[in-house]
N, CA, C and O of each residue as an XYZ file, in Angstrom:
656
protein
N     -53.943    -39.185    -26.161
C     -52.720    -38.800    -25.475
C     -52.265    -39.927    -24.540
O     -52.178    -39.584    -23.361
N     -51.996    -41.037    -24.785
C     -51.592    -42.286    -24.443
C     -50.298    -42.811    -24.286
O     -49.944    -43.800    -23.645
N     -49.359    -41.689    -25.236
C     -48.148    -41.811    -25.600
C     -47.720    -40.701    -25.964
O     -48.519    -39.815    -26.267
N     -46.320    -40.496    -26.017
C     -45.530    -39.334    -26.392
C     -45.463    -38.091    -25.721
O     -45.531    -38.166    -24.494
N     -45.334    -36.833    -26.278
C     -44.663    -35.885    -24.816
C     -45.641    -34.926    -25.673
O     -45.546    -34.967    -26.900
N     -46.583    -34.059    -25.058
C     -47.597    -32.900    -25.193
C     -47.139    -32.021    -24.203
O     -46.627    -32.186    -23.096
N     -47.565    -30.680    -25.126
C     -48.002    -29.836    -23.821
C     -49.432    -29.067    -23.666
O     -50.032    -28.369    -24.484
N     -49.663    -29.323    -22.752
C     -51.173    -28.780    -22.889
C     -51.273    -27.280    -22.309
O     -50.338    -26.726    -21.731
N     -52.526    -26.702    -22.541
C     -52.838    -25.875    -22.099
C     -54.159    -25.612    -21.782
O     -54.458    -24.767    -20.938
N     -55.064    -26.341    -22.456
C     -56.472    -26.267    -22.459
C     -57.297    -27.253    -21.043
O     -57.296    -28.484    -21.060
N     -57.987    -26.383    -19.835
C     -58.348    -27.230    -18.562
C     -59.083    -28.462    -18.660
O     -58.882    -29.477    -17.993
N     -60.195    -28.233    -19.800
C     -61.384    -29.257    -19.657
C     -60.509    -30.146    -20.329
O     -60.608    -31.176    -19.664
N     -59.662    -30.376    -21.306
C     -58.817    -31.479    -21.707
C     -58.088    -32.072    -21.017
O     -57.772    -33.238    -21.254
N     -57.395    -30.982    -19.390
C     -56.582    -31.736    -18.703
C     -57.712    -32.503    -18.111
O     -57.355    -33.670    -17.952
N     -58.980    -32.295    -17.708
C     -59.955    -33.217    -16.867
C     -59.758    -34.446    -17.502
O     -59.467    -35.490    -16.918
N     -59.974    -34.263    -19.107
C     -60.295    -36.058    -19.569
C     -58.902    -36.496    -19.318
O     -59.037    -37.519    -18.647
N     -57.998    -36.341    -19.443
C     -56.822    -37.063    -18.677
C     -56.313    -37.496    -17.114
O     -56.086    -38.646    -16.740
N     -56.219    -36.479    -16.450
C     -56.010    -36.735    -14.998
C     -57.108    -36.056    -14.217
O     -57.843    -35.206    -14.720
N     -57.209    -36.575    -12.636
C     -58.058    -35.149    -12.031
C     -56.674    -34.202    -11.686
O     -55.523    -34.560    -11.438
N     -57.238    -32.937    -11.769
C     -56.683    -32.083    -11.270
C     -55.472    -32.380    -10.408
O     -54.327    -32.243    -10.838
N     -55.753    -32.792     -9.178
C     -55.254    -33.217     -7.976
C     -53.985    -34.287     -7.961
O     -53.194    -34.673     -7.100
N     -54.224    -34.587     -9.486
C     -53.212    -36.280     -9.467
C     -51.851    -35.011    -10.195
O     -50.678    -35.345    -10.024
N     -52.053    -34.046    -10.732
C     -50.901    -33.575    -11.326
C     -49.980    -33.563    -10.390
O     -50.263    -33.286     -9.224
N     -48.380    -33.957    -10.911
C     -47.319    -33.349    -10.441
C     -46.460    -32.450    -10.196
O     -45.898    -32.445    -11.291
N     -45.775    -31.462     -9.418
C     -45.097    -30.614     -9.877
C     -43.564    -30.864    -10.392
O     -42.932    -31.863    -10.048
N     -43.195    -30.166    -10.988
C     -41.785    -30.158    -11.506
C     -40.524    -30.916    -10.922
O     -39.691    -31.711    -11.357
N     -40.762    -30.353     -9.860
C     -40.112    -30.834     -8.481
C     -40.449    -32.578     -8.733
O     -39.899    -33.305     -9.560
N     -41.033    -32.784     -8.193
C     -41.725    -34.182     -8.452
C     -41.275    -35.045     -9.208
O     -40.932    -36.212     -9.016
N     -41.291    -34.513     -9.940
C     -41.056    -35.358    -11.744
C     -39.648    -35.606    -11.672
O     -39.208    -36.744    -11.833
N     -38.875    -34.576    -11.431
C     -37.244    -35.075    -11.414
C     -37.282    -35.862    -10.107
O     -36.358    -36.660    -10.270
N     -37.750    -36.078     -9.039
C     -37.941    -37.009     -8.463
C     -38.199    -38.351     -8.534
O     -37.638    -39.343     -8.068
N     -39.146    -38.177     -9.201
C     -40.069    -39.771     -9.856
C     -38.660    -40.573    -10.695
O     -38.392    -41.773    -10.756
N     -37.966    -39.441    -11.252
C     -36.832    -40.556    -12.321
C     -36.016    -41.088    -11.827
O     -35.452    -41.834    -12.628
N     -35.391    -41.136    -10.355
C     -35.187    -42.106     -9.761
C     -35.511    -43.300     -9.516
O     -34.758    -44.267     -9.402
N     -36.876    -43.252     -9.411
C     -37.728    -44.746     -9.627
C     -39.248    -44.510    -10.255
O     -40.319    -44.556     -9.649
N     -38.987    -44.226    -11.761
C     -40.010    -44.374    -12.173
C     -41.262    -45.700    -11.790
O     -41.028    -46.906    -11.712
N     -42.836    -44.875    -11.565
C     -43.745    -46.037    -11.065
C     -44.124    -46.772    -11.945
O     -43.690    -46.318    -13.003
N     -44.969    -48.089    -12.193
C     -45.193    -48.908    -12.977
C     -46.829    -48.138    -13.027
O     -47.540    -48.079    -14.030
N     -47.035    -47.799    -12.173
C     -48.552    -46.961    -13.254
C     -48.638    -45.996    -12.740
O     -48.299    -45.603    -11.624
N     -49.180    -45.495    -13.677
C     -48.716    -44.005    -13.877
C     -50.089    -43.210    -13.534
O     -51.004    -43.967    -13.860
N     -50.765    -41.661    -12.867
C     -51.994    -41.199    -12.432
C     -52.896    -41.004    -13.154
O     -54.037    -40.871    -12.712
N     -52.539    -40.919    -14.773
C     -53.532    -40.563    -15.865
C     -53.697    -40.803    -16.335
O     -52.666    -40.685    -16.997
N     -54.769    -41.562    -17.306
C     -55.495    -42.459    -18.595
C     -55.550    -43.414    -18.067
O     -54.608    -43.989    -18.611
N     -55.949    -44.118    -17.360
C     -55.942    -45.224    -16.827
C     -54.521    -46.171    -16.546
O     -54.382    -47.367    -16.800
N     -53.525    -45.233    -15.940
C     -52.330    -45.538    -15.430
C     -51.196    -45.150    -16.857
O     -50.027    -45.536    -16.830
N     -51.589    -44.597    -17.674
C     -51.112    -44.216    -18.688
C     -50.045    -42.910    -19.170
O     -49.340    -42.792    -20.173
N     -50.236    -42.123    -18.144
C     -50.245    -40.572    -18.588
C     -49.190    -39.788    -17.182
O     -49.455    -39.779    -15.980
N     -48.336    -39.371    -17.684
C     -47.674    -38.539    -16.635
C     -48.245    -36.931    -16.398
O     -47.502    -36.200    -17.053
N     -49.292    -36.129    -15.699
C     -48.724    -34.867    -16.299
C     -48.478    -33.996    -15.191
O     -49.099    -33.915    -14.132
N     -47.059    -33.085    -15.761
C     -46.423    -32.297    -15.027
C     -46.685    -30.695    -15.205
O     -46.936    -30.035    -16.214
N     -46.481    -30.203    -13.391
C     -47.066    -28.345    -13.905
C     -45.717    -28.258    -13.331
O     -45.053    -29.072    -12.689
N     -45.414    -26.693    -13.852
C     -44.436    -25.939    -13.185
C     -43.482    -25.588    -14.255
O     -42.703    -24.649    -14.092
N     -43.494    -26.166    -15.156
C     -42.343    -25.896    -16.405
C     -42.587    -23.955    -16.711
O     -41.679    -23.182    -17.016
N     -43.551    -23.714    -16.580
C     -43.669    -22.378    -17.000
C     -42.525    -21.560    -15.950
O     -41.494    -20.958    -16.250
N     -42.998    -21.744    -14.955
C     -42.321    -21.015    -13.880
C     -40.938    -21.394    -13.736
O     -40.312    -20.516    -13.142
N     -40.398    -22.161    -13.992
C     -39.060    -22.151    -14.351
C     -38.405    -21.413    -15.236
O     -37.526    -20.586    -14.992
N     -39.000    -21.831    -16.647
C     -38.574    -20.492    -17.614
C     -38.804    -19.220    -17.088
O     -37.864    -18.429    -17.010
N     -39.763    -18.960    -16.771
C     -40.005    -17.527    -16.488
C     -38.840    -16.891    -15.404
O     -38.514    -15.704    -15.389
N     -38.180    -18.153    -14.326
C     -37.617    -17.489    -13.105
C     -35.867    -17.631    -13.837
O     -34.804    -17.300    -13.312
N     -36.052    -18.081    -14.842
C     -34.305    -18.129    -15.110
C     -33.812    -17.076    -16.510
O     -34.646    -16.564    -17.257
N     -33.074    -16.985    -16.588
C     -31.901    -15.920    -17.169
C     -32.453    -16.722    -18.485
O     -32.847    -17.883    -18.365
N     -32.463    -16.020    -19.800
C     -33.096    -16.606    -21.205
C     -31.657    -17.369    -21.497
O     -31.915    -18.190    -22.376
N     -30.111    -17.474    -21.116
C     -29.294    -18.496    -21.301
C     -29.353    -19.985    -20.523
O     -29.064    -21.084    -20.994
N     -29.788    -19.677    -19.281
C     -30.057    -20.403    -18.350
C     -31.085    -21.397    -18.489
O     -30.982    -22.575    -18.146
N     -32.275    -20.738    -19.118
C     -33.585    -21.656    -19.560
C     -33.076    -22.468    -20.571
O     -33.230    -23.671    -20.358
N     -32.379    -22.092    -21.858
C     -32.006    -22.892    -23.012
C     -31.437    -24.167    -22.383
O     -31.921    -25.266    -22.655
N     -30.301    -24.001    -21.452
C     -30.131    -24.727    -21.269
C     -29.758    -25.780    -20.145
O     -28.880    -26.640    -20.074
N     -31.066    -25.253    -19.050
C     -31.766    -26.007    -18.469
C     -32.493    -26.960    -19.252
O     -32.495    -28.154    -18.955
N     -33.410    -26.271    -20.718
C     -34.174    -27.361    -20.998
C     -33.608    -27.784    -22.017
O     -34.583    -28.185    -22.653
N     -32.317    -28.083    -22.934
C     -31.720    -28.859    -23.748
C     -30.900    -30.184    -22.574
O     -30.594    -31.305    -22.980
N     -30.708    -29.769    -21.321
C     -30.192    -30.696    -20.802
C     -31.337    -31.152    -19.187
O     -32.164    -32.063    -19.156
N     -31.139    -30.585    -18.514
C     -31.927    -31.363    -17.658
C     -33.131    -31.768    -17.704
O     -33.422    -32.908    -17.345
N     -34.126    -30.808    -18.201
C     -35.573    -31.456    -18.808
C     -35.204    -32.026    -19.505
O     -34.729    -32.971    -18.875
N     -34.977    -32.246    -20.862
C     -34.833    -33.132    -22.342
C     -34.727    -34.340    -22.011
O     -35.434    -35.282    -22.370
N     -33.134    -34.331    -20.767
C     -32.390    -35.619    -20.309
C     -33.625    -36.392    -19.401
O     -33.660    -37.599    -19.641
N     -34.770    -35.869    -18.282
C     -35.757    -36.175    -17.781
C     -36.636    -37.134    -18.920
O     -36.841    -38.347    -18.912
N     -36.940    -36.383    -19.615
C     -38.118    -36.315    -21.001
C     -37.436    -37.503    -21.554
O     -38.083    -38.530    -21.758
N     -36.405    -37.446    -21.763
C     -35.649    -39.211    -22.681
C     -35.943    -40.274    -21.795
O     -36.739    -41.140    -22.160
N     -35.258    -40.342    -20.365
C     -35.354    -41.283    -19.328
C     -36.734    -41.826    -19.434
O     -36.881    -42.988    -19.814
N     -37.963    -40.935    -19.068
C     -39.100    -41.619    -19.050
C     -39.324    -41.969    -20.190
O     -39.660    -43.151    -20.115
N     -39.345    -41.560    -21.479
C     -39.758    -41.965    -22.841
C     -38.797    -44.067    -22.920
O     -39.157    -45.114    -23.458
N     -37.423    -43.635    -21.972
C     -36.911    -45.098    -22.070
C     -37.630    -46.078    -21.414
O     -37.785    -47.194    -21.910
N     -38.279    -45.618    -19.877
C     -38.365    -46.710    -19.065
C     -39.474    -46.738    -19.451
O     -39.963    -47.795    -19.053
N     -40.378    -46.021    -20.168
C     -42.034    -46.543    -20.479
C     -41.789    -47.285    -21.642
O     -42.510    -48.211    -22.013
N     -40.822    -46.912    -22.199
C     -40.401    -47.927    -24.141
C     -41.672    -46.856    -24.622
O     -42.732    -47.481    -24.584
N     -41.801    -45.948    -24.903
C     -42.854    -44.893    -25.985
C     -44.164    -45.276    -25.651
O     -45.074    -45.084    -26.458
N     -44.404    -45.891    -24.351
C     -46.130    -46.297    -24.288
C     -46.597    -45.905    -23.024
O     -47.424    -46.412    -22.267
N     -45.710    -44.629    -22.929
C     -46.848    -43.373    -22.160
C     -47.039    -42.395    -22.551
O     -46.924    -42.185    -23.758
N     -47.406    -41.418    -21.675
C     -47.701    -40.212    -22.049
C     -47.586    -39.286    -21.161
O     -48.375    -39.222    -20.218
N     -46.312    -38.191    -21.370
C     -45.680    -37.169    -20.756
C     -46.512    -35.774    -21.403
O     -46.440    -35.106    -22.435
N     -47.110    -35.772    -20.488
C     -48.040    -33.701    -20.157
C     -47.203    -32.536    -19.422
O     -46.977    -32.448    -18.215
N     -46.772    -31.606    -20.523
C     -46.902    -30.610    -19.602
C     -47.431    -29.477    -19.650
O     -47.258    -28.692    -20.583
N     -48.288    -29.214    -18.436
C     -49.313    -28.776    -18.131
C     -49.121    -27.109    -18.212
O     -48.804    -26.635    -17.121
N     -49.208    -26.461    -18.932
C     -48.671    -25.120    -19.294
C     -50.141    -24.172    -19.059
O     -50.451    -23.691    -20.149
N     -50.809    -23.898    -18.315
C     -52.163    -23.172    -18.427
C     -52.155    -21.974    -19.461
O     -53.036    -21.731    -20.286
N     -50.767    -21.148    -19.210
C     -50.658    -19.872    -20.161
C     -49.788    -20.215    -21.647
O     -49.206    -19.435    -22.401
N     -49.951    -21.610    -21.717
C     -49.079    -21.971    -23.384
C     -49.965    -21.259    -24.427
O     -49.337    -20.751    -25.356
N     -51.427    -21.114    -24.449
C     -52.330    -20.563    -25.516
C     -51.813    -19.071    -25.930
O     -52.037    -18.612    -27.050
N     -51.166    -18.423    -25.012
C     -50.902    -16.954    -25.234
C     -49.245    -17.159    -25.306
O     -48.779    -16.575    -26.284
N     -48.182    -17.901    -24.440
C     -46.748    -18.253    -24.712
C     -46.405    -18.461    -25.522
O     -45.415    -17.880    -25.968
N     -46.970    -19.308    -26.091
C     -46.174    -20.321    -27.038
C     -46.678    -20.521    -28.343
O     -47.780    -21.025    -28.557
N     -45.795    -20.089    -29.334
C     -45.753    -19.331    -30.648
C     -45.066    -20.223    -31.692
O     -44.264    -21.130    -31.469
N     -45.626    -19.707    -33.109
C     -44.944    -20.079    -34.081
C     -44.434    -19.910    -35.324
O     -45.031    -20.309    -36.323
N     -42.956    -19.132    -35.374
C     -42.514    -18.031    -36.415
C     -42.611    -19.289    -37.680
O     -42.009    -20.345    -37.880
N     -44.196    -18.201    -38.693
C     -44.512    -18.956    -40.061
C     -43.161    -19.384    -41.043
O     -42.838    -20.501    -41.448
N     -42.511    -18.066    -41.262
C     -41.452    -18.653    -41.941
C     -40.327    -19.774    -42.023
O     -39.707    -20.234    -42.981
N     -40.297    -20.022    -40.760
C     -39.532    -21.369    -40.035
C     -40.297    -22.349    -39.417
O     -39.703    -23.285    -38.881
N     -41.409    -22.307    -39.397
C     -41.733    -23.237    -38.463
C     -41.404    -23.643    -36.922
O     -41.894    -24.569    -36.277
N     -40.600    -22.850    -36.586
C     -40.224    -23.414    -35.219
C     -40.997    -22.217    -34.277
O     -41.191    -21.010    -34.424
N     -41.352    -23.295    -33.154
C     -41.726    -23.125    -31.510
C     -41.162    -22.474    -30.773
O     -39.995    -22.863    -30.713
N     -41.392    -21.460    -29.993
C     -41.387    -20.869    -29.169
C     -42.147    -20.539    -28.173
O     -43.364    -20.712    -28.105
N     -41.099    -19.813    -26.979
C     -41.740    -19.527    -25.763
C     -41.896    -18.279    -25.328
O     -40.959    -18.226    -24.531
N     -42.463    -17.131    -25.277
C     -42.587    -15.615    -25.000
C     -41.919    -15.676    -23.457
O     -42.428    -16.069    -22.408
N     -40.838    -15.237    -23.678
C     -41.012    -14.736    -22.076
C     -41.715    -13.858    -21.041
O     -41.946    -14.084    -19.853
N     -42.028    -12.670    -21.892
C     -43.340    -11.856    -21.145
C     -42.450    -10.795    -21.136
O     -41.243    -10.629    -21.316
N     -43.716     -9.929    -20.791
C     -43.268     -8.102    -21.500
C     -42.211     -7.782    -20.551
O     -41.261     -7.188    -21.062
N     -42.130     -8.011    -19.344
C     -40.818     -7.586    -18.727
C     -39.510     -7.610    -19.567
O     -38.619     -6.776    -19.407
N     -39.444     -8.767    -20.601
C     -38.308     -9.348    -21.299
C     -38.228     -8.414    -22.628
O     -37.216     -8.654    -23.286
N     -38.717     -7.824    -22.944
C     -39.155     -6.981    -24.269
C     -39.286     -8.258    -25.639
O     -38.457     -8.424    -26.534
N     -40.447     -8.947    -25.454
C     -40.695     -9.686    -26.017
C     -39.565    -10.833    -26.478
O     -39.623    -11.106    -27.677
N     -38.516    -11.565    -25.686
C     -38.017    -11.988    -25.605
C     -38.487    -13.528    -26.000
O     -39.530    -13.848    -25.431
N     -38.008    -14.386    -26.729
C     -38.465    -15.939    -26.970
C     -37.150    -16.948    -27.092
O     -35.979    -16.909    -27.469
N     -37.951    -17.722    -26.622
C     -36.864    -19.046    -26.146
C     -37.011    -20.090    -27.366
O     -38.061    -20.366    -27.946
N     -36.114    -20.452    -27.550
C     -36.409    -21.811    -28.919
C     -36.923    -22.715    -28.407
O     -36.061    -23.483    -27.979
N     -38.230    -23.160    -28.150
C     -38.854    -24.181    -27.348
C     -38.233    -25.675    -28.089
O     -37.321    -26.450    -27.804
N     -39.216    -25.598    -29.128
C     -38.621    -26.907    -30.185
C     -37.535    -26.951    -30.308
O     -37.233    -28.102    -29.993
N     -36.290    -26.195    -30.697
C     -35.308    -26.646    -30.554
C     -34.594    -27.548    -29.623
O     -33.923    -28.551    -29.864
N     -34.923    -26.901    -28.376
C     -34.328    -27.642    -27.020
C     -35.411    -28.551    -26.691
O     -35.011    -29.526    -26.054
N     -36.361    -28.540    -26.872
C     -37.246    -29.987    -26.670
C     -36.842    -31.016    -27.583
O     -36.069    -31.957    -27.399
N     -37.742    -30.550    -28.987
C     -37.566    -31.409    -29.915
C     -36.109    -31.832    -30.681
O     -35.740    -32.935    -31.084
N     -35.430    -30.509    -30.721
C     -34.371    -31.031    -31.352
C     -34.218    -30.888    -32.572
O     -33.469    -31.427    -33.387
N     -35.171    -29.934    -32.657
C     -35.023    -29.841    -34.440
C     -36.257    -30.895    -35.343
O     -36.144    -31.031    -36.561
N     -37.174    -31.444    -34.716
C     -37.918    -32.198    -35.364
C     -39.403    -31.638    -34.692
O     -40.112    -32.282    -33.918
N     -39.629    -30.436    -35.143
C     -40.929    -29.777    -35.116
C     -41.508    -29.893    -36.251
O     -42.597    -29.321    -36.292
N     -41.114    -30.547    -37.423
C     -41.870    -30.878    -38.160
C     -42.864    -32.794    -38.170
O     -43.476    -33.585    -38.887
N     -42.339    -32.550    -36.764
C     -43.527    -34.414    -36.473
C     -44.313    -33.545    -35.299
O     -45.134    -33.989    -34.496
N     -43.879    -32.310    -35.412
C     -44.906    -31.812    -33.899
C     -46.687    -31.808    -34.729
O     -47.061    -31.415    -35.834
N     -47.407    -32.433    -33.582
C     -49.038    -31.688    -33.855
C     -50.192    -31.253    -33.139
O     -50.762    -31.883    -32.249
N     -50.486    -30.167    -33.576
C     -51.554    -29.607    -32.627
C     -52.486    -30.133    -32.336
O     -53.208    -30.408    -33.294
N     -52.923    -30.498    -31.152
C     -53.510    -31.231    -30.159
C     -55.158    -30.362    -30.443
O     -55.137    -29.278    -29.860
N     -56.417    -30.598    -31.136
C     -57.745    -29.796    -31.288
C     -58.495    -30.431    -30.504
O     -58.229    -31.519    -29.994
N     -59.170    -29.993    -30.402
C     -60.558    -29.892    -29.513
C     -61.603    -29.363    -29.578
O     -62.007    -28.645    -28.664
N     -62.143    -29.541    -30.437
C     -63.320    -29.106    -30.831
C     -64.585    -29.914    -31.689
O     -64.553    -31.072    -32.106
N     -65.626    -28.988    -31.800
C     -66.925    -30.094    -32.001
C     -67.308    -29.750    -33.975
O     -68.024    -30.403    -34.734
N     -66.606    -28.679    -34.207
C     -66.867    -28.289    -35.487
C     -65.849    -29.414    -36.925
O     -64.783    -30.015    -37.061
N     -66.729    -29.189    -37.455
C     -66.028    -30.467    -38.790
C     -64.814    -29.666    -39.114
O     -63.868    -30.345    -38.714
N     -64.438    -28.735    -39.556
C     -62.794    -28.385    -39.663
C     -62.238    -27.195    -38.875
O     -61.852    -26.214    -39.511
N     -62.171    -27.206    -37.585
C     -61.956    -26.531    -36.899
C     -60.090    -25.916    -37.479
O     -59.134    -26.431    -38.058
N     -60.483    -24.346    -36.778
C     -59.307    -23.731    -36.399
C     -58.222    -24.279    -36.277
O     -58.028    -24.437    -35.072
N     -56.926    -24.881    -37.197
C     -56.230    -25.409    -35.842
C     -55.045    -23.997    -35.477
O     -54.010    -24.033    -34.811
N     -55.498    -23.177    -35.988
C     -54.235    -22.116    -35.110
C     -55.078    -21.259    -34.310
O     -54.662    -20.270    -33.708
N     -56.351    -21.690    -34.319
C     -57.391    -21.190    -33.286
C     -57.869    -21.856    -32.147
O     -57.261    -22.850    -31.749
N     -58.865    -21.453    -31.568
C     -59.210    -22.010    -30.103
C     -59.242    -23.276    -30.000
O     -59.193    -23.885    -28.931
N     -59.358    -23.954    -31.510
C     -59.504    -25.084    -31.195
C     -57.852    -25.875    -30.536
O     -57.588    -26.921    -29.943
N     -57.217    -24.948    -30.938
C     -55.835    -25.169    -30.512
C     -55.571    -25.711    -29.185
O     -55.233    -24.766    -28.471
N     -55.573    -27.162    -28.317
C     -55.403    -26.766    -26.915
C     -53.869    -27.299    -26.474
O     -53.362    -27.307    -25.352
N     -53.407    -27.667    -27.550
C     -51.580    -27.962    -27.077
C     -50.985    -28.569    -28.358
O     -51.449    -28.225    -29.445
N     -49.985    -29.450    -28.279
C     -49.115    -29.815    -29.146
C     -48.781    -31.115    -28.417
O     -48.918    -31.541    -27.270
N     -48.211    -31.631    -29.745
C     -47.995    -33.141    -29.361
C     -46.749    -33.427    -30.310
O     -46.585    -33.051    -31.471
N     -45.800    -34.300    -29.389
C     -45.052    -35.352    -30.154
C     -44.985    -36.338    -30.048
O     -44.922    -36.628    -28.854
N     -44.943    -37.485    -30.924
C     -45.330    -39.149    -30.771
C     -43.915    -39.691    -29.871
O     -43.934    -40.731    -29.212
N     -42.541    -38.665    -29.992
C     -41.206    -39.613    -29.498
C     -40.432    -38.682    -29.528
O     -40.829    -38.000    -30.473
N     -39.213    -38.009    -28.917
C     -38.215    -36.606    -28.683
C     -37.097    -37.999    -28.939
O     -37.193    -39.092    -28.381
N     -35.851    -37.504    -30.127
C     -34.790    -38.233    -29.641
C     -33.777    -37.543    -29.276
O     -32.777    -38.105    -28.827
């Protein structure tokens, strides 16, 4: 995870990347793009990763989230993908993505549960991230077994190499 935009969910994976403590919040991050730093807190100056994305979706109106994140995240998510030129690596740090974040078989596309308050309500994640190119998305495994699960535990996030 050196490059490109993940989201994680799995803890002991966020360890091998950042400590705990170096994460940013949301807040933060649209901060930082004002003057992105020349090294960065994770992989050995490599790695951005950001918490709080959950709680945004969760606190906004399911029109509001779309497009919060087709435009102000995405537009965030491009900026840094420019000023690093594709040779970092943007995390976001989702603890509850393992149970959120879904994927209707027949289409292939990503989603986000909003939670039972919403009556099972879902957000087009990939769409407004990716853009329609969830088919370069890949699940991020972790595990010690020769062909692990990947729509199982071994599951601990998703990855894309570049969002255009």
């Amino acid at each position: 995870m050196r490059r490109g935009f993940s989201l994680l969910w799995e803890p002991r994976v966020l360890t091998d990347v950042i400590a705990p403590t170096a994460v940013v919040t949301i807040r933060e991050f649209f901060a930082l793009r004002r003057a992105w730093p020349e090294d960065l807190p994770g992989s050995d100056g490599d790695a951005l990763v950001v918490a709080g994305l959950d709680g945004c979706l969760d606190s906004l109106s399911e029109q509001d989230a779309v497009a919060w994140l087709e435009s102000d995240l995405k537009s965030a998510v491009l900026s840094f993908q420019e000023h690093y030129e594709g040779q970092a690596a943007l995390i976001l740090w989702l603890p509850a993505g393992r149970t959120r974040i879904g994927m209707d078989l027949a289409d292939e596309e990503y989603f986000w549960r909003l939670g039972a308050r919403r009556d099972g309500a879902r957000l087009p994640l990939g769409r407004c991230l990716w853009g329609g190119a969830e088919a370069d998305v890949a699940r991020i495994l972790a595990s010690e077994e020769k062909d692990p699960d990947f729509d199982g535990a071994a599951c601990v996030g998703l990855h894309h190499p570049r969002i255009s």
